[in-house]
C-alpha positions as CSV (number, residue, x, y, z in Angstrom):
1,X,0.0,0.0,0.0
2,X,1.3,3.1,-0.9
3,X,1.8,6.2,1.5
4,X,-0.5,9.3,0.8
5,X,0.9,13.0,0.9
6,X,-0.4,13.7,4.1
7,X,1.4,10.9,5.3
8,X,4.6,11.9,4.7
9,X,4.1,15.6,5.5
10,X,3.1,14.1,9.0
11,X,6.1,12.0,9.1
12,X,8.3,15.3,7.6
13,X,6.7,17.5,11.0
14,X,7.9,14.5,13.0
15,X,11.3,14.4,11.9
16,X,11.5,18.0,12.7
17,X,10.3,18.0,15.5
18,X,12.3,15.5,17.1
19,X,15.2,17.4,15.4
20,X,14.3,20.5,17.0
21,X,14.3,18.8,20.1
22,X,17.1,17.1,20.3
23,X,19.2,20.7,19.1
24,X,17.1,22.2,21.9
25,X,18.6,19.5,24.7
26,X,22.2,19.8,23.1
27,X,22.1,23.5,23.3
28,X,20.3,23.3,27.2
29,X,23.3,20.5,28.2
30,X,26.1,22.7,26.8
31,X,24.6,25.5,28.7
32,X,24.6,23.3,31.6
33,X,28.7,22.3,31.2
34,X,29.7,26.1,30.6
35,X,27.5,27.3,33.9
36,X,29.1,24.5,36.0
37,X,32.5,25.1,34.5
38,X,32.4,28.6,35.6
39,X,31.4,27.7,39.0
40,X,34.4,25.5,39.9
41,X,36.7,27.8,37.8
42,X,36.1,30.5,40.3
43,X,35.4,28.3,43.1
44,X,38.9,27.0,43.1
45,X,40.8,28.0,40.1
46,X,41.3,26.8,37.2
47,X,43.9,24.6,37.3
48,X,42.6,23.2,40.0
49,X,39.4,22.0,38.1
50,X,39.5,18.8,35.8
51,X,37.3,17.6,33.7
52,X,35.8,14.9,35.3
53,X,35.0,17.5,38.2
54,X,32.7,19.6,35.9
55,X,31.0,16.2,34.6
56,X,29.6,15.5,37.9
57,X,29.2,18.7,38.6
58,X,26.9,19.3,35.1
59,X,25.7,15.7,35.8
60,X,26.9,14.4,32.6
61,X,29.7,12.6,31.4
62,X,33.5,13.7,30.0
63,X,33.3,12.3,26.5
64,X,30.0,14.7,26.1
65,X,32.1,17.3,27.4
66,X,34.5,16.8,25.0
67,X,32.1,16.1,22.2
68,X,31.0,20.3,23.0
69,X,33.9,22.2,23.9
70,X,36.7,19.4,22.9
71,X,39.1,20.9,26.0
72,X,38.7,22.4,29.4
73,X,40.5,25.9,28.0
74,X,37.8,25.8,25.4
75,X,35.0,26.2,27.8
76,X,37.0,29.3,29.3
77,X,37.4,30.9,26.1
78,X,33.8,30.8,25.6
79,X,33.1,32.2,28.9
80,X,35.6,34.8,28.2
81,X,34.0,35.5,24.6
82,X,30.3,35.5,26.3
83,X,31.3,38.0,28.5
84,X,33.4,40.4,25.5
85,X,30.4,39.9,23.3
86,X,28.0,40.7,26.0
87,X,30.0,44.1,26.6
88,X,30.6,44.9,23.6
89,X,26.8,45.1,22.1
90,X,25.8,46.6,25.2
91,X,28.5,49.6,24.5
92,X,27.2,49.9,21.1
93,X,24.3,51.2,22.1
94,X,25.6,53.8,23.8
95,X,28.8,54.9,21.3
96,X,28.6,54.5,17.4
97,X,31.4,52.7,16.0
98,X,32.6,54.5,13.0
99,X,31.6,58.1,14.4
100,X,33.6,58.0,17.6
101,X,35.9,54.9,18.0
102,X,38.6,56.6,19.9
103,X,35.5,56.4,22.7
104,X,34.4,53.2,21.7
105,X,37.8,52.0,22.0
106,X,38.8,53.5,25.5
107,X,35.3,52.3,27.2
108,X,35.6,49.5,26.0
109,X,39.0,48.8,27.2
110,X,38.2,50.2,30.6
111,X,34.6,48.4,30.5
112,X,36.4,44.2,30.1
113,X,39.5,45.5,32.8
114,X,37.1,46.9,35.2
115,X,34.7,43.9,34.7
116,X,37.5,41.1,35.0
117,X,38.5,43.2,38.2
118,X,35.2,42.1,40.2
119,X,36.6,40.4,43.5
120,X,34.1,37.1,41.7
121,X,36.0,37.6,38.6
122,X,39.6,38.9,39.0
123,X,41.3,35.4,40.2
124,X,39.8,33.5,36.6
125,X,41.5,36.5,34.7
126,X,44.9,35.8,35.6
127,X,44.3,32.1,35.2
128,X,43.6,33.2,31.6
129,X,46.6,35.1,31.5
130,X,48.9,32.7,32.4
131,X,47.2,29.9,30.5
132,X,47.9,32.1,27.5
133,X,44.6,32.3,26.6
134,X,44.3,35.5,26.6
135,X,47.0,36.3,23.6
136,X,44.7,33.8,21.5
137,X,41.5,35.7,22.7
138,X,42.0,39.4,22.4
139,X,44.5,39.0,19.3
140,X,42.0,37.7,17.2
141,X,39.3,40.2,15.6
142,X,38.0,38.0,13.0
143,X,34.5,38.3,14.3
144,X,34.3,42.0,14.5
145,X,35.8,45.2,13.6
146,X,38.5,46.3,15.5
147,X,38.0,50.0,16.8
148,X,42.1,50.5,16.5
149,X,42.1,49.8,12.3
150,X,38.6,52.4,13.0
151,X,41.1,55.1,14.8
152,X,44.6,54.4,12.9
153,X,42.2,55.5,9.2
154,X,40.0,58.0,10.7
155,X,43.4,59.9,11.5
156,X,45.1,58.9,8.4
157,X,47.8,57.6,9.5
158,X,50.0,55.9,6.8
159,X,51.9,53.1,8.1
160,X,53.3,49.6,6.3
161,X,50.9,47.2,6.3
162,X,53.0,45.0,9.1
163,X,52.8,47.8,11.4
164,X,49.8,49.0,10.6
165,X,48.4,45.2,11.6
166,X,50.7,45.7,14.8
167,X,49.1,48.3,15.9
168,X,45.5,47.0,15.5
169,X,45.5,43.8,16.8
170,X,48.7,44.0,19.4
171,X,49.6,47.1,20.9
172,X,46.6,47.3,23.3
173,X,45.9,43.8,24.2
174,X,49.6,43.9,24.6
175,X,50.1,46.5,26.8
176,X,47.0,45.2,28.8
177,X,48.6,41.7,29.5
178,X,51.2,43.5,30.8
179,X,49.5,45.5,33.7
180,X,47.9,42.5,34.7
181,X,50.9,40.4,34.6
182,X,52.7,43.1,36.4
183,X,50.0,43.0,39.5
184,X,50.9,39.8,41.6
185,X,47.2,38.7,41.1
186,X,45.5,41.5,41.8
187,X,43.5,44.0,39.4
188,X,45.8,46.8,38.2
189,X,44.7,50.0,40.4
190,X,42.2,52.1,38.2
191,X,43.8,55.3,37.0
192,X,45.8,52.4,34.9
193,X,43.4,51.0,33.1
194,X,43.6,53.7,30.5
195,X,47.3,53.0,30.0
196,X,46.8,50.7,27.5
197,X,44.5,52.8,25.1
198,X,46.9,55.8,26.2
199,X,49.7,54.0,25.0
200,X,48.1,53.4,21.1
201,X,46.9,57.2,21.3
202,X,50.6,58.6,22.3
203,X,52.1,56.0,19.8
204,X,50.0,58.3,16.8
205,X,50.7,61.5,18.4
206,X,46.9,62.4,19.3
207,X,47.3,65.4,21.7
208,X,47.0,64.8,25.4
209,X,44.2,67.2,26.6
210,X,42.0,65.0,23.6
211,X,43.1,61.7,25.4
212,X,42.1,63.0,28.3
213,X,38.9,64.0,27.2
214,X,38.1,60.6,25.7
215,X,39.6,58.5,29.2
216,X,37.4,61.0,31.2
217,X,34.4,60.5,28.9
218,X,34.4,56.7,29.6
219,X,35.2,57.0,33.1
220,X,31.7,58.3,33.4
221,X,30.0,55.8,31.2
222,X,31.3,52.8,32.2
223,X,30.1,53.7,35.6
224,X,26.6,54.4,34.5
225,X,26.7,51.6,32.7
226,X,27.7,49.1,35.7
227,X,24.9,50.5,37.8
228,X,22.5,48.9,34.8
229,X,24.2,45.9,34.4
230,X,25.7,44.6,37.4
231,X,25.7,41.0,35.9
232,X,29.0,42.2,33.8
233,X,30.8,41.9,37.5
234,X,29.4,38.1,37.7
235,X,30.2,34.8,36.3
236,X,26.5,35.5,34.6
């Protein structure tokens, strides 16, 4: 007996249904790995958590673990990316991109430090550190535009292409690896957190009242914008 059209288009609904489903439960367990992840990362460091720790702690197993994020430092950069991503829209609804990104660029740079500097926060960020993560993290911009390339031809400045790259994509996560590095575990003070924005703004010879002006500026905001999203402070 063959199968009428309505019988198929049932069977069709079903399939994709079940598919749905079964994306939705993937999507909900991953969820479920990254949140305990996070928890035992801060918890007791990161180094100090294994895999099979954040198993039992996501009651599942380590092979489904590694079937999602393939390694432990690959649930942190996620994390870590959540939390830039999260920022960074947020911020773009308060500074536009190609207008101002001398702004965007020094809020945003003070928004991650200050962030990352929460007492729930600040011992995870130098685990990243020295894991090396963050080199891979912040020196990658394939995703989005990078506000320095914004600045460096807003100004005009004419440079070879190998420095122009270098000063795009290293000098400020550079110089912010540094501070960190250079705080014995603690969260650089907070006049410094402008240093590294300072630094690619005295490289191209922008005048220091205007750099002033701009750190100032988003002093202000990112303080405002804490007070509305205190969740940025959290492993949320």
């Amino acid at each position: 007996m063959s199968r009428s059209v309505n019988d198929d288009t049932f069977l069709e609904k079903e399939f994709d249904k079940r598919a749905s489903q079964e994306q939705h439960h993937s999507i909900s367990k991953k969820d479920d790995i990254m949140k305990a992840a996070i928890h035992l990362f801060l918890k007791q460091g990161y180094g100090s958590t294994t895999v099979r720790q954040i198993a039992k702690a996501a009651n599942t197993s380590a092979s489904l673990i590694i079937y999602h994020f393939g390694t432990k430092q690959a649930i942190a950069h996620a994390f870590l990316n959540y939390k830039l991503q999260m920022m960074r829209n947020t911020l773009l609804q308060k500074i536009d991109l190609y207008e101002n990104p001398e702004l965007f660029c020094c809020a945003m740079v003070r928004l991650f430090q200050t962030a990352m500097s929460s007492p729930a926060l600040c011992r995870f960020y130098h685990d990243m550190i020295e894991e090396g993560l963050f080199r891979e993290f912040f020196f990658s911009s394939e995703e989005s535009i990078n506000p320095s390339v914004l600045i460096l031809s807003k100004r005009k400045i004419q440079l070879p292409q190998n420095i122009f790259h270098f000063y795009s994509h290293y000098i400020i996560p550079s110089i912010e690896m540094a501070l960190w590095l250079s705080t014995n575990n603690s969260a650089p003070e907070d006049d410094m957190l402008d240093i590294p924005f300072r630094t690619l703004m005295g490289l191209i010879s922008v005048p220091k009242a205007e750099v002033n002006t701009y750190c100032n500026h988003s002093k202000e905001l990112i303080k405002e914008l804490l007070k509305e999203h205190p969740e940025f402070l959290t492993d949320e």
